[in-house]
N, C-alpha and C positions, 0 to 999 in steps of 0.2 A: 504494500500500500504506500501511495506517494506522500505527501507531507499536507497534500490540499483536499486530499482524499478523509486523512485523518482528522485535519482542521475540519469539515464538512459534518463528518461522524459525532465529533465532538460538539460543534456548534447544535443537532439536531437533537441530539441526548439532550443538553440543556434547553433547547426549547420547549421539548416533550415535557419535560419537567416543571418548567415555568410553564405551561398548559394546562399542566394537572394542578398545581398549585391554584393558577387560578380559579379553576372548574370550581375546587374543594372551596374557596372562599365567597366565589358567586353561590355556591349552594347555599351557604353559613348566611350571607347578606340575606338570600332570599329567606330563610327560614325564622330568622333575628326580623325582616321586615313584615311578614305574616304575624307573627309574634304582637309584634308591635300592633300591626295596624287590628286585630283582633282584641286587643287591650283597649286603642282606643274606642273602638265600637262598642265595649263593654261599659267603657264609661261615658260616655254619650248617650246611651240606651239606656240603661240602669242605672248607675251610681248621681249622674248631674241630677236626674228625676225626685233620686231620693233626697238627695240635699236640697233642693230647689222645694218640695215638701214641707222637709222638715224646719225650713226658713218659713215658708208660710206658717207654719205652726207655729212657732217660735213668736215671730212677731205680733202674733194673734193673741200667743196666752201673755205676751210683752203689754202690749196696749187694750188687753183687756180692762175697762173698769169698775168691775164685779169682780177681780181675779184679787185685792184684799179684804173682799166678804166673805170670800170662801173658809177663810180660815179659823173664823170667829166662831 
């Protein structure tokens, strides 16, 4: 084998390499961003609801003015 023959060989091993590396990391990105975007749909859906709620509650037994008769 000639020396440009080898350089070639060499050069194609590490690309294959930096290919799989990337594959492996676009996989991660993609699984890390499902991840993600699944969370925030959970809180968008459910969790803002419930706090958004329990503020209206809040506020309501806040500026209640019966809320110190009840106690007596």
């Amino acid at each position: 084998m000639d020396y440009w023959e080898e350089k070639y060989k060499d050069l194609l091993y590490d690309y294959r390499e930096l290919q799989r590396k990337y594959d492996k990391l676009q996989a991660d990105y993609n699984k890390k961003y499902n991840e993600l975007d699944s969370a925030n749909f959970k809180i968008r859906t459910e969790l803002e609801p419930r706090i958004q709620n329990e503020r209206r509650s809040y506020d309501s037994w806040v500026t209640d003015p019966m809320r110190g008769s009840y106690d007596e």
